[in-house]
C-alpha positions as a LaTeX table, in Angstrom:
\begin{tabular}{lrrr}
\hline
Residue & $x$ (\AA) & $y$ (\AA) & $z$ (\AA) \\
\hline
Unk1 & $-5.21$ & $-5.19$ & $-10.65$ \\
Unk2 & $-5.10$ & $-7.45$ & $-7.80$ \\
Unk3 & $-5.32$ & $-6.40$ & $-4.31$ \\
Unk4 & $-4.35$ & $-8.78$ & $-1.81$ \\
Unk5 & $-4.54$ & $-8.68$ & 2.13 \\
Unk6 & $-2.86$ & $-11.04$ & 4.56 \\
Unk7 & $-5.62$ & $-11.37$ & 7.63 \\
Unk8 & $-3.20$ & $-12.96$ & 10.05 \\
Unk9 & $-0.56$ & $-9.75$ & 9.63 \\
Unk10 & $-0.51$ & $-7.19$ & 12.55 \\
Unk11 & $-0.98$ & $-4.35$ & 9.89 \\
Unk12 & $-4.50$ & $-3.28$ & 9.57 \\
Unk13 & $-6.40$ & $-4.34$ & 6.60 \\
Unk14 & $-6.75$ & $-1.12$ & 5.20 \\
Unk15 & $-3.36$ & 0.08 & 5.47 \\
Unk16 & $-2.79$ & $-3.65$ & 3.34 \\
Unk17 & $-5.47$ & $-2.74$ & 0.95 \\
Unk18 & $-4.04$ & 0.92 & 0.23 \\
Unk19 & $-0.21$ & $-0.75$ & 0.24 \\
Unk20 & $-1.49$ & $-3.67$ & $-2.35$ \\
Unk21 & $-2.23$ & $-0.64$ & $-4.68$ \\
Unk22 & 1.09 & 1.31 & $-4.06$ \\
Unk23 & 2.98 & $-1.60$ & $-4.67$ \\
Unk24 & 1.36 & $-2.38$ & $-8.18$ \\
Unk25 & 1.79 & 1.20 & $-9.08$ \\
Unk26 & 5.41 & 0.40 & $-8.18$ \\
Unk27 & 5.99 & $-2.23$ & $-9.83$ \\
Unk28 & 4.08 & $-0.60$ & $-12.82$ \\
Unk29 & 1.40 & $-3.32$ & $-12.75$ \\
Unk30 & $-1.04$ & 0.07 & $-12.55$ \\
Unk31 & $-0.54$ & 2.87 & $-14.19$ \\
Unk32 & $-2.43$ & 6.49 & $-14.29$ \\
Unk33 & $-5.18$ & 6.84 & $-15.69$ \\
Unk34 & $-6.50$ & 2.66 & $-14.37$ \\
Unk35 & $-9.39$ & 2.35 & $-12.20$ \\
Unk36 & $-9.22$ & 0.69 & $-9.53$ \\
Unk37 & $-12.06$ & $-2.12$ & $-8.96$ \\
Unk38 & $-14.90$ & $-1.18$ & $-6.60$ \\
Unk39 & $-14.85$ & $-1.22$ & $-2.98$ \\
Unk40 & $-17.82$ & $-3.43$ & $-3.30$ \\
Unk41 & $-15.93$ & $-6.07$ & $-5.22$ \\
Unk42 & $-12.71$ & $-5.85$ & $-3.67$ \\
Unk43 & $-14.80$ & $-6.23$ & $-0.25$ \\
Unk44 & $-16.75$ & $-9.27$ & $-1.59$ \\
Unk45 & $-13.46$ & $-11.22$ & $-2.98$ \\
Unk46 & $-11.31$ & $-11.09$ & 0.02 \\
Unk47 & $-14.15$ & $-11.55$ & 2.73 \\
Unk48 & $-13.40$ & $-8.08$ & 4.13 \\
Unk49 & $-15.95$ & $-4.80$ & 5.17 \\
Unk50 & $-16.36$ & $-2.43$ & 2.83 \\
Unk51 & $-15.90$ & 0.16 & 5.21 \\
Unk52 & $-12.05$ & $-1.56$ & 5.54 \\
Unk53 & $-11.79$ & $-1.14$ & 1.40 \\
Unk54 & $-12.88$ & 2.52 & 1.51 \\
Unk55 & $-10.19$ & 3.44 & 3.97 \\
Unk56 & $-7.47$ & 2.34 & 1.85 \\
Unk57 & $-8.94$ & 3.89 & $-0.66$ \\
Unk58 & $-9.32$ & 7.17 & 1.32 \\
Unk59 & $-5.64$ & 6.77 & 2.18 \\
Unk60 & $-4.82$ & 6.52 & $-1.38$ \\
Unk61 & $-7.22$ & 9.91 & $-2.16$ \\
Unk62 & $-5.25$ & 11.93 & 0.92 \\
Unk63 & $-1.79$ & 10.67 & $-0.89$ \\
Unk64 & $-3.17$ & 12.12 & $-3.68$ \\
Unk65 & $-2.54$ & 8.81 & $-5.74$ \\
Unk66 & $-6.18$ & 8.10 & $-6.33$ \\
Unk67 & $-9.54$ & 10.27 & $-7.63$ \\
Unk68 & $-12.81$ & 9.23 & $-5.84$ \\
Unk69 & $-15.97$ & 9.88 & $-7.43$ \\
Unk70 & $-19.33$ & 9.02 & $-5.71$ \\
Unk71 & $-20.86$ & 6.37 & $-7.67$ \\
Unk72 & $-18.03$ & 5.97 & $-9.87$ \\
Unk73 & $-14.91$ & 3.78 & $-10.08$ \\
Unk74 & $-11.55$ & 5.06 & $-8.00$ \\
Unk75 & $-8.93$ & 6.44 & $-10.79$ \\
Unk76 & $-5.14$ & 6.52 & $-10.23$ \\
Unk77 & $-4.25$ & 10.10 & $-11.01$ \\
Unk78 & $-1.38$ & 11.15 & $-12.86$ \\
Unk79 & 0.30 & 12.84 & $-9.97$ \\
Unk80 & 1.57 & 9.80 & $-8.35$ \\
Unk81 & 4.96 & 9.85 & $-7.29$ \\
Unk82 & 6.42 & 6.94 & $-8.59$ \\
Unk83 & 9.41 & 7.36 & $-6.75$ \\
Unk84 & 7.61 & 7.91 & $-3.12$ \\
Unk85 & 5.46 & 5.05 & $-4.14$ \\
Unk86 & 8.86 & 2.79 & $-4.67$ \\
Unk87 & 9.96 & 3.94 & $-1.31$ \\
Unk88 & 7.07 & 3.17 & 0.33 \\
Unk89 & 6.52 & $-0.19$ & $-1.52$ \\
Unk90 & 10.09 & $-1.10$ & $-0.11$ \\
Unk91 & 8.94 & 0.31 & 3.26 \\
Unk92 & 6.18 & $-2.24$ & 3.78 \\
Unk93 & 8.20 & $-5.20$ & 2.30 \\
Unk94 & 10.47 & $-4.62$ & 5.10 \\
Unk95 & 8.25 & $-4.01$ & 7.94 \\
Unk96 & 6.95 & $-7.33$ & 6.81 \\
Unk97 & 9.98 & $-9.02$ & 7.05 \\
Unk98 & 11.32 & $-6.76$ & 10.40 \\
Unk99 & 7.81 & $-8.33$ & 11.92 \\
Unk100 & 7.95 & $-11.66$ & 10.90 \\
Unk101 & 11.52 & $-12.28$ & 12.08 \\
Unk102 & 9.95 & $-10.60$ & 16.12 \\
Unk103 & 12.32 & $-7.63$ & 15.48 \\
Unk104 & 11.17 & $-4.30$ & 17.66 \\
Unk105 & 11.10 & $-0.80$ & 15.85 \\
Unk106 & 14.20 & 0.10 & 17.27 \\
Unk107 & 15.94 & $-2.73$ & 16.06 \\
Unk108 & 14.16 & $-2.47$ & 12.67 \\
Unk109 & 15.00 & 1.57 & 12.50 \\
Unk110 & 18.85 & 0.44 & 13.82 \\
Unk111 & 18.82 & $-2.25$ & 10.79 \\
Unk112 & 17.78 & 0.59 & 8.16 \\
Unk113 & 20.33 & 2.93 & 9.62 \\
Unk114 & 22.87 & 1.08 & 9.75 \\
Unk115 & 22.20 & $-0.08$ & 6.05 \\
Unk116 & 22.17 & 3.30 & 5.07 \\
Unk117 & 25.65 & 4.21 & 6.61 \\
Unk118 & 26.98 & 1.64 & 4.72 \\
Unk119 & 25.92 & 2.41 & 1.41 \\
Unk120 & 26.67 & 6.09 & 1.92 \\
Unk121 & 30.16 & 5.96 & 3.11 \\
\hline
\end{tabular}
């Protein structure tokens, strides 16, 4: 699985590392029962802390998406919600593009809204 990071994004690095793994679980490029590469390694190939690759991995663990053993590899559990995961894969796409085009929460919230409104009615 690849895990990617963009360093000059507002979001913080972990949040990116722990949102690279939602995503692929999204987009079925993981599946349960994978384990996800080592903090170590991950750390090493994007020029990051460790300490930054644990916390998205923590995040993951408190989601419930991911099993942490000491001394052993992270494993995507079985009880991921694939459908929270979509949802939240979607979230951070647009928050992406909400940022890069300068818009404020508001007006990103407003956008989502209003797209909402108009699917519903």
């Amino acid at each position: 699985m690849l895990i990617t990071v963009d360093p000059s994004s507002a979001q913080p690095l972990a949040d990116q590392v722990a949102g690279s793994v939602r995503a692929a679980l999204a987009g079925g490029m993981a599946r349960p029962g994978d384990r996800l590469p080592s903090a170590r390694t991950v750390a090493a190939a994007l020029g990051i802390n460790l300490h930054t690759v644990l916390r998205g991995y923590q995040q993951l663990r408190d989601e419930g998406v991911v099993e942490l053993r000491r001394g052993r590899a992270a494993v995507i559990t079985g009880t991921a919600d694939q459908f929270r995961l979509q949802l939240s894969a979607a979230a951070d796409e647009f928050a992406k593009a909400a940022d890069h085009a300068g818009a404020s929460e508001e007006e990103a919230l407003a956008a989502v809204r209003e797209a909402l409104r108009a699917i519903r009615a």
